[in-house]
C-alpha positions as CSV (number, residue, x, y, z in Angstrom):
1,X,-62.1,44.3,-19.7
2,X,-61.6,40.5,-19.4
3,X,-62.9,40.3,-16.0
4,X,-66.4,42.5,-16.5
5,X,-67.2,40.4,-19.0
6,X,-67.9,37.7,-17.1
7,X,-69.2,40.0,-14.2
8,X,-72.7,39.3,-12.9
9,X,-75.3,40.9,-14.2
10,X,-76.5,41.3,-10.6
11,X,-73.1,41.9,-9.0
12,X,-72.8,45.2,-6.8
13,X,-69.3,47.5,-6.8
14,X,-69.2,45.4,-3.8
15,X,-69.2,42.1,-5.3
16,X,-65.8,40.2,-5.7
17,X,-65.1,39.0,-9.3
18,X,-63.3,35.7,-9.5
19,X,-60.7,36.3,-12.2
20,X,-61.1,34.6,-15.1
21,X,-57.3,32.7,-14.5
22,X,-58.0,31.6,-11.1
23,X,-61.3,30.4,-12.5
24,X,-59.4,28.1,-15.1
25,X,-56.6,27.4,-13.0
26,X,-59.1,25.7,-10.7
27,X,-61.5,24.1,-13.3
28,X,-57.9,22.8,-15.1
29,X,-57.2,21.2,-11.1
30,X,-60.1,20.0,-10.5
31,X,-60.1,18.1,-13.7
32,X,-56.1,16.1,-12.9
33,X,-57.4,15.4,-9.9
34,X,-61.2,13.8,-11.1
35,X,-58.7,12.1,-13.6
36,X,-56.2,10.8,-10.3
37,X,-59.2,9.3,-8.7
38,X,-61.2,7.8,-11.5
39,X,-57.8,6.3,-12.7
40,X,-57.7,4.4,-8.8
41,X,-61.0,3.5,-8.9
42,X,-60.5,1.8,-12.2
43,X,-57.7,-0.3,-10.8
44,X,-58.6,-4.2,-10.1
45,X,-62.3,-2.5,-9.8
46,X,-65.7,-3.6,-12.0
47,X,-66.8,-0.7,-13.5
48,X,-68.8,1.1,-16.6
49,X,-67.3,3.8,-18.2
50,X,-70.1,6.0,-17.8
51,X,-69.1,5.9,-13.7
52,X,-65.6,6.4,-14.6
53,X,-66.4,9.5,-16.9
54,X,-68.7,10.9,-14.3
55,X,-66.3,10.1,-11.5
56,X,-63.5,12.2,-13.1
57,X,-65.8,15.2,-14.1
58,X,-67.3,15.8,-11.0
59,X,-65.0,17.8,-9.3
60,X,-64.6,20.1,-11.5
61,X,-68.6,20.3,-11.0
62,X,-68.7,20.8,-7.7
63,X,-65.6,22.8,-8.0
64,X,-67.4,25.4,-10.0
65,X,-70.9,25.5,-8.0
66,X,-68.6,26.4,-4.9
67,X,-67.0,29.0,-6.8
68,X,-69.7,30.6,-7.5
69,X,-72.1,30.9,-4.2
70,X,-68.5,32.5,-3.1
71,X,-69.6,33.0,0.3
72,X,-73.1,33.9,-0.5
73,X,-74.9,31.8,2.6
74,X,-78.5,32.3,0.9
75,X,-76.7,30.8,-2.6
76,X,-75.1,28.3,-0.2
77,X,-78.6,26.8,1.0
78,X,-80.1,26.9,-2.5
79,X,-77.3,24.9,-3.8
80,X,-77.6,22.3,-1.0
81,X,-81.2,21.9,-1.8
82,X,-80.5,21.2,-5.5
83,X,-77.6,18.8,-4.5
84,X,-80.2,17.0,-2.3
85,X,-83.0,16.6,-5.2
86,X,-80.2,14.5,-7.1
87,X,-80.4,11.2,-7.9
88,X,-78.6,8.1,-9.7
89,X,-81.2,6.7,-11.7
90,X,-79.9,3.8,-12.5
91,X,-79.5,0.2,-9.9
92,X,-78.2,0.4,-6.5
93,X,-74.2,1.5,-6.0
94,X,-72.3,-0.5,-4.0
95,X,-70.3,1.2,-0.8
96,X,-67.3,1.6,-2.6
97,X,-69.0,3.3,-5.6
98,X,-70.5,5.8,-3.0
99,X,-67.3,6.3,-1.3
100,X,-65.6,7.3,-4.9
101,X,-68.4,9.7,-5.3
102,X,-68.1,11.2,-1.4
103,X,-64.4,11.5,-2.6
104,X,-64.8,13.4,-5.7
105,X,-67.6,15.6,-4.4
106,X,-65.0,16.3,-1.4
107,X,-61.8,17.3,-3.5
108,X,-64.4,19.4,-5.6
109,X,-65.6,21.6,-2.6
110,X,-61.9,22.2,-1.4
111,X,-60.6,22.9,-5.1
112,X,-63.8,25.6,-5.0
113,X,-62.8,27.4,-2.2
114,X,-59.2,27.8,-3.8
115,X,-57.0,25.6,-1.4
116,X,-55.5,23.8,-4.8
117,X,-52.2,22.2,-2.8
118,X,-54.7,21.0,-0.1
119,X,-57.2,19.6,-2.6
120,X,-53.7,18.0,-4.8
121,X,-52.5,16.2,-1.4
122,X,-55.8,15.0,-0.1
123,X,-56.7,13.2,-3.7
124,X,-53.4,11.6,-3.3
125,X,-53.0,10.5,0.1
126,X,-56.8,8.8,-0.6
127,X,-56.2,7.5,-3.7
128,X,-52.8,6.2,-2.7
129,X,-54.4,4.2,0.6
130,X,-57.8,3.3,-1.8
131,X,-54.6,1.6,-4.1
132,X,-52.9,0.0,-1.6
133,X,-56.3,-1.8,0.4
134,X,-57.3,-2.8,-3.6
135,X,-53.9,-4.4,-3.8
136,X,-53.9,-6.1,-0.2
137,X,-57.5,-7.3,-0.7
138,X,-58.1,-5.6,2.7
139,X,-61.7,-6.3,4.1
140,X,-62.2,-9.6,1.6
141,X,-64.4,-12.5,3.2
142,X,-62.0,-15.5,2.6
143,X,-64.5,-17.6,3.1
144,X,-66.9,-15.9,0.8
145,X,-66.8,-18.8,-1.6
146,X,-68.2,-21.3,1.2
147,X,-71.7,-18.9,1.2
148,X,-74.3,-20.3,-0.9
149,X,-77.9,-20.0,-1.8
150,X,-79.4,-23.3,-2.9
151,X,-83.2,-23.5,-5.1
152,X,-84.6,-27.2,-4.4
153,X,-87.4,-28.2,-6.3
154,X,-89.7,-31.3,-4.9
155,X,-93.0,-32.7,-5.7
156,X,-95.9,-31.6,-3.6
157,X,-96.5,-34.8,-2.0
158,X,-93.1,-34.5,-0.2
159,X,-93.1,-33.3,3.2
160,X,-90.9,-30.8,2.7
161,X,-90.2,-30.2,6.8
162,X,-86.9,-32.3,8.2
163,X,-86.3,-34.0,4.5
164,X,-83.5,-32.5,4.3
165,X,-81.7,-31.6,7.7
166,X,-79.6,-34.7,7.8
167,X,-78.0,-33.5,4.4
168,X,-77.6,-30.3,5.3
169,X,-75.9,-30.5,9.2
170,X,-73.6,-32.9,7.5
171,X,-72.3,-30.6,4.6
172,X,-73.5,-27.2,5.9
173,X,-72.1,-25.3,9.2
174,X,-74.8,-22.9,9.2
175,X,-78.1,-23.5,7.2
176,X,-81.7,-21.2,7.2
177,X,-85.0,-21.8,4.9
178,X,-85.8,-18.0,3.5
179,X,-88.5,-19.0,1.2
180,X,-90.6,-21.8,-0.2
181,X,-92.5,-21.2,-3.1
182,X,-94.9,-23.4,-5.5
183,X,-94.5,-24.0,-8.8
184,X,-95.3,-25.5,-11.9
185,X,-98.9,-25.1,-11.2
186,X,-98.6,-26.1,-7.7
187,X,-97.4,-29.7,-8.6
188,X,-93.9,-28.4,-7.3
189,X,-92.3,-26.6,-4.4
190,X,-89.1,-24.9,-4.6
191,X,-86.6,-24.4,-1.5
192,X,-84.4,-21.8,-1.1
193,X,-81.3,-22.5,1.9
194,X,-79.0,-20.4,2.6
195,X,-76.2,-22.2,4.2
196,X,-72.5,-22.2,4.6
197,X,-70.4,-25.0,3.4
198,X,-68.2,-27.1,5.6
199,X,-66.0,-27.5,2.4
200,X,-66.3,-26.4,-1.1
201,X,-64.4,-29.2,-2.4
202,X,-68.0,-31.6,-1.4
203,X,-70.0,-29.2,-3.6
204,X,-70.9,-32.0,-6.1
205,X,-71.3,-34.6,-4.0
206,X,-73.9,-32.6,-1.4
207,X,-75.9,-31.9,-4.9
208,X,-75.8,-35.2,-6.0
209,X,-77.3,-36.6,-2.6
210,X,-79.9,-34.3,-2.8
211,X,-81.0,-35.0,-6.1
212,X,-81.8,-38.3,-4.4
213,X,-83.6,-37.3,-2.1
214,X,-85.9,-34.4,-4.6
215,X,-86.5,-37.2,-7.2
216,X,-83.8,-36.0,-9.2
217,X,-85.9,-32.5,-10.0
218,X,-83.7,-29.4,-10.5
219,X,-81.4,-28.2,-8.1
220,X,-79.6,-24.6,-8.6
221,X,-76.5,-24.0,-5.9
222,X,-74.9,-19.7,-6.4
223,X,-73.7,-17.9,-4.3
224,X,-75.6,-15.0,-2.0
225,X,-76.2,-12.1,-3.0
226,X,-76.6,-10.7,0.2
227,X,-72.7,-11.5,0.9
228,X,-71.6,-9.4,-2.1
229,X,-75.0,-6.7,-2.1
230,X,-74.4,-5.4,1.2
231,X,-73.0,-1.5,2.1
């Protein structure tokens, strides 16, 4: 009696029913193991908690969506073109927030087609080696700190071409010009290098030559964001 009452209303005699346990016992899975993975994401990771709460819900999403095309191919190709209308309104994820995602989504679809011990084991074997790269810091750029992006601002009637090259080849390995821009009205131009440091310890001292050669007008040294924006 259970089971027909959640029977479609366009079901055959020949339509399989997913009973109404399985269909909690895999919702109730799907859920531990969106919990398991937001849980390592969160773990020496920035993050929001709306990412977090989505993270560990989607599963069970996905989960349910494969449930019910249940073999239905014409379901199956509907669904994918809904999936592929979605989007993240919001700024740009970074690689590993699109690899969480690709994770979830994954354990989801194999939780949905009802292989719970396989879905249970893959969750953990990931979320064990995404623990274990977090905690050796595998992949960092040790040298990431050395990367910066410097803003010099001069007055117009400084030839801005070769004024500083000295400067930079003796505090900079590698050093490029990506934009110069006016300012101020056009009574000033701003530079922007980016360069890689020979030492980070010399930081204060490359600034405060420069600020000799600019006319002591503002400097501004950060690092790139290209370094830390890239997927």
């Amino acid at each position: 009696m259970l089971n027909s009452l959640f029977r479609g209303i366009f079901d055959t005699d020949m339509t399989s029913v997913i009973a109404v346990s399985d269909f909690l016992l895999c919702i109730g899975c799907a859920l531990v193991i969106g919990l398991l993975l937001a849980s390592t994401y969160m773990y020496r990771t920035r993050y929001t908690k709306s990412f977090v709460a989505t993270l560990a819900l989607l599963p069970a999403v996905v989960c349910v969506v494969i449930m019910m095309v249940n073999g239905n191919v014409g379901a199956g190709v509907a669904v994918a073109g809904a999936f592929s209308l979605v989007r993240f309104r919001s700024v740009p994820g970074s690689a590993k927030e699109i690899g969480a995602i690709f994770l979830a989504m994954g354990t989801g679809l194999v939780v949905g087609m009802g292989y719970l011990g396989y879905a249970i084991l893959f969750a953990v074997v990931l979320g064990t080696v995404n623990l274990l790269y977090n905690r050796l810091d595998f992949g960092s750029r040790k040298k990431a700190s050395l990367y910066k992006t410097v803003n010099i601002t001069i007055p117009e009637d400084l030839d801005y071409t070769g004024v500083f090259d000295g400067l930079l080849k003796e505090y900079a390995s590698d050093c490029e010009l990506v934009q110069v821009k006016t300012t101020n009205m056009g009574s000033l131009f701003r530079l922007t290098y980016n360069l890689t440091l020979r030492s980070a310890d010399k930081e204060k001292e490359f600034i405060d030559k420069l600020r000799c050669r600019n006319g002591n007008l503002e400097i501004t040294i950060s690092q790139q964001e290209t370094v830390v924006g890239e997927l």
